[in-house]
N, C-alpha and C positions, 0 to 999 in steps of 0.2 A: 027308600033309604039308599039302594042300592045306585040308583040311577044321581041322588045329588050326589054321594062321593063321585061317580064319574066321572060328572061335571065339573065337579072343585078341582080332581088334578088336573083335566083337561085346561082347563084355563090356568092353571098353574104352570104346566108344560109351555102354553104358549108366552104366558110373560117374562120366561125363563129366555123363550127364544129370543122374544123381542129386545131383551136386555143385552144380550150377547149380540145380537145385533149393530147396534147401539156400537156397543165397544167396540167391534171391529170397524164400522164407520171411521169413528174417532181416530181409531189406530192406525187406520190407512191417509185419511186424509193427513196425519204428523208424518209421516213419512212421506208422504209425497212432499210437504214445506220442508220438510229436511234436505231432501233431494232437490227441491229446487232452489235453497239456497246453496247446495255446496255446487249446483252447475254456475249457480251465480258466483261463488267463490272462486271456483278454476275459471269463468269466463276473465275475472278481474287479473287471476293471478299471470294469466298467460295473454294480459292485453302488452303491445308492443308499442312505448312511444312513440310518436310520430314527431316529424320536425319541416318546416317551410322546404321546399327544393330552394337548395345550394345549387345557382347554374352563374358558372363562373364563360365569362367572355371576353373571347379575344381579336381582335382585327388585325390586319396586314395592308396597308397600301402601298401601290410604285405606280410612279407618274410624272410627264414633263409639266415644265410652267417654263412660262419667260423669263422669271428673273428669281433666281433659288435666294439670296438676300428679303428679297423683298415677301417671298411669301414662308418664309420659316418665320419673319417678323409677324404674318398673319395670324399664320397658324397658332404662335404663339399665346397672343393677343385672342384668339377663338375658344383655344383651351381655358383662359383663367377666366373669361366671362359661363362658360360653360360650369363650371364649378369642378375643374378638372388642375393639371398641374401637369408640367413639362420635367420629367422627369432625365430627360437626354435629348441633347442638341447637337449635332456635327456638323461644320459645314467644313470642306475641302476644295480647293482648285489644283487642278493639276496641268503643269505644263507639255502638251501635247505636240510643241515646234516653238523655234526661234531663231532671227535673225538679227545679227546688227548690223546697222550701216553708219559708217562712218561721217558723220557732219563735220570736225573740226578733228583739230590735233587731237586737242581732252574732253570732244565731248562724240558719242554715239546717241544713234537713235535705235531702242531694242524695239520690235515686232513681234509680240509673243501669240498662240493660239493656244485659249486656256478651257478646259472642261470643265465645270461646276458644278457640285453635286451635296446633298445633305441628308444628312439620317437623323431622325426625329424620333425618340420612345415619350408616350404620353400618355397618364391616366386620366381618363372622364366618367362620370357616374355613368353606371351600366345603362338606365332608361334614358339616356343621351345620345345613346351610341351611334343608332340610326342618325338619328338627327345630323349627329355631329361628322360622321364620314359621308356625311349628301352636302354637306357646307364646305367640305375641303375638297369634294369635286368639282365645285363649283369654282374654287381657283385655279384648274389646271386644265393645262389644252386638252391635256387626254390621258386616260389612266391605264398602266400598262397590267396592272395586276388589283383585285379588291376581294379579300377573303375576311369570313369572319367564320369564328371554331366555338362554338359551346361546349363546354364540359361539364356532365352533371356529376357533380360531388356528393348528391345527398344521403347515398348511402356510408358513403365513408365519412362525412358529417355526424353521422346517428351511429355507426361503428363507436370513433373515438369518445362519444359523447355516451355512450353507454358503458363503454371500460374505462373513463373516467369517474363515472358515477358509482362505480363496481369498487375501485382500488380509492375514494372517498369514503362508503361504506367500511371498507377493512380497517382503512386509520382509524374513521370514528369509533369498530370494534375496539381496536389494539388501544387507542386510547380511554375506555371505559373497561380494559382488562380481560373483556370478552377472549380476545384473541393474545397469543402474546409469541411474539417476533424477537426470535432470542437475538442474531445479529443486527447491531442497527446499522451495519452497512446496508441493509437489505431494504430496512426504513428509509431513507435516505435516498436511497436508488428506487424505491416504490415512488417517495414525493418529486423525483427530478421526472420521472417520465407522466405523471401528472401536471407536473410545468408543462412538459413538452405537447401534451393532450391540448391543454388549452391553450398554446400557444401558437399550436398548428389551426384548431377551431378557428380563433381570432385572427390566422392569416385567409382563412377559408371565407369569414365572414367579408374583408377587406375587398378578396377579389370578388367576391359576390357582389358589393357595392360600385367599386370602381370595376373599370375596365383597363388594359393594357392597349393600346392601337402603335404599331411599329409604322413610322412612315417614312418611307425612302423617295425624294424626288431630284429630279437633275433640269440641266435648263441646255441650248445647244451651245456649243464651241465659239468663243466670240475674241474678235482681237482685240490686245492691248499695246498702246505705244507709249513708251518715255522714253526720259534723254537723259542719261545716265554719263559718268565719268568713263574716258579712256582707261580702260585696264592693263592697256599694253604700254609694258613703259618704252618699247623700241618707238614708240610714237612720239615719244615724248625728246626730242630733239632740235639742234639749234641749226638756222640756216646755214648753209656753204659756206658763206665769207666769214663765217663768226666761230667755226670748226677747223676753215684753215687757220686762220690767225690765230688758235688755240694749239693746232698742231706746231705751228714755227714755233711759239711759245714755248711747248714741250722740248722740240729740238736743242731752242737753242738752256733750254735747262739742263739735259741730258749732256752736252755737249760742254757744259759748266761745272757738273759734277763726274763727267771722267777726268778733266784736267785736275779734277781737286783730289781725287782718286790715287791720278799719277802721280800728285805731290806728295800723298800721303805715302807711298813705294819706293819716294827717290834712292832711300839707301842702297834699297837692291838691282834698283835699275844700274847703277854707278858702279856698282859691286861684278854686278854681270858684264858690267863695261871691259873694267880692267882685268877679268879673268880671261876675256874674249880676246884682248890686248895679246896678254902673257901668252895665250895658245899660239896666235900668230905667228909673234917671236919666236918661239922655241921651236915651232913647226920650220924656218926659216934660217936657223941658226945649226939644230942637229934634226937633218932628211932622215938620216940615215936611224933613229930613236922610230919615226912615228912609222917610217917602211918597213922596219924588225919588226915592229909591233904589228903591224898591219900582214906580214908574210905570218906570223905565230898564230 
């Protein structure tokens, strides 16, 4: 009797164990799926967008060619087949010396020595780039300078594009009441600098596409001649015989209108006559008036 109760709690003890066993399996394996969801929760929470590299590119060339007309019309012509656009064109000549020589009365021949030179800014699709400054070497005798600058944007790309997305979240709070923005000066100035976000993006994107290439070329010094009008009028004069007989001419005009001059005076000339008269006389008549006067 004594020995089956033994037995009965002996096995009783043990499927007590076994139970509890059991349960703590259980218990542990839930916490471990606990914990490995919430490392999967913080893995998601603290994963960081990722976004393409933004690598924006730029070129620089300088170089001669023989004839700066003829190849900015090239160049031009290369850009818009490229799928690019001429966004700035200069061309200048400058005059370096000049002579004129004299051919006739009214006409010279000028000699000029002129330098020619042009500046060219042009956008071309970025995967062009190559291509497209191995095509432009290929017009010119010799290239004095060929640089091209990468700038990687990406992170300042993924910057703006995340405190864009940050100050989108707050409107959409402020608008669903969540959040509330007592000055709407403050709203107003949140939405301009989100214009400004994506409006910076979308010049980010642009240069990313297109490229900028600055191209400076010149060609060498070459003369030019035309036949241009006398500027000087001391050139512009009549033969000898045709300046004298102009001169008598004068004379005898001049010589016309003094007499006409003296007619126009006669009163005074007549006037001064007969005073000259009278002094005569009385000079002659009493010595002894103009010598008193002349001793005083």
């Amino acid at each position: 009797m004594k020995t089956k109760l033994f037995l009965a709690l002996l096995a009783g003890v043990l499927l007590l164990g076994a139970c509890k066993g059991s349960n703590y399996e259980a218990i542990r394996d839930e916490k471990a799926s606990s914990s490995a969801d919430t490392v999967a929760v913080s893995a998601d929470s603290t994963k960081v967008e990722t976004t393409s590299a933004k690598l924006v590119k730029t070129a620089d060339m300088r170089f001669k060619v023989k004839n700066v007309q003829q190849t900015g019309d090239a160049i031009a012509a290369l850009t818009t087949s490229s799928g690019g656009m001429v966004m700035r064109h200069q061309m200048q000549a400058n005059v370096e010396s000049s002579q004129d020589i004299r051919v006739s009365d009214d006409s010279v021949k000028r000699v000029s020595a002129l330098s020619t030179s042009a500046d060219m800014t042009v956008k071309v699709p970025s995967d062009k780039l190559e291509a497209y400054m191995t095509e432009i070497a290929h017009m010119c005798m010799y290239v004095t300078l060929r640089k091209m600058d990468i700038e990687d944007r990406t992170l300042d790309y993924l910057s703006e594009k995340l405190k864009l997305k940050n100050r989108q979240d707050l409107v959409d709070q402020q608008k669903k009441g969540k959040v509330v923005i007592k000055n709407p000066v403050n709203v107003m100035l949140l939405k301009d600098d989100m214009v400004d976000q994506q409006i910076g993006n979308m010049r980010t994107d642009e240069a990313v596409k297109y490229s900028i290439v600055t191209l400076s070329f010149y060609q060498s010094n070459f003369i030019n001649q035309e036949m241009i009008a006398n500027d000087d009028p001391s050139a512009y004069q009549l033969p000898f015989f045709n300046r004298l007989m102009i001169a008598l001419s004068n004379g005898w005009h001049l010589f016309v209108e003094l007499l006409l001059g003296l007619a126009n005076i006669w009163v005074f000339i007549v006037l001064s006559a007969v005073l000259w008269v009278l002094y005569r006389y009385y000079k002659r008549k009493h010595p002894a008036w103009f010598a008193g006067g002349i001793k005083s």
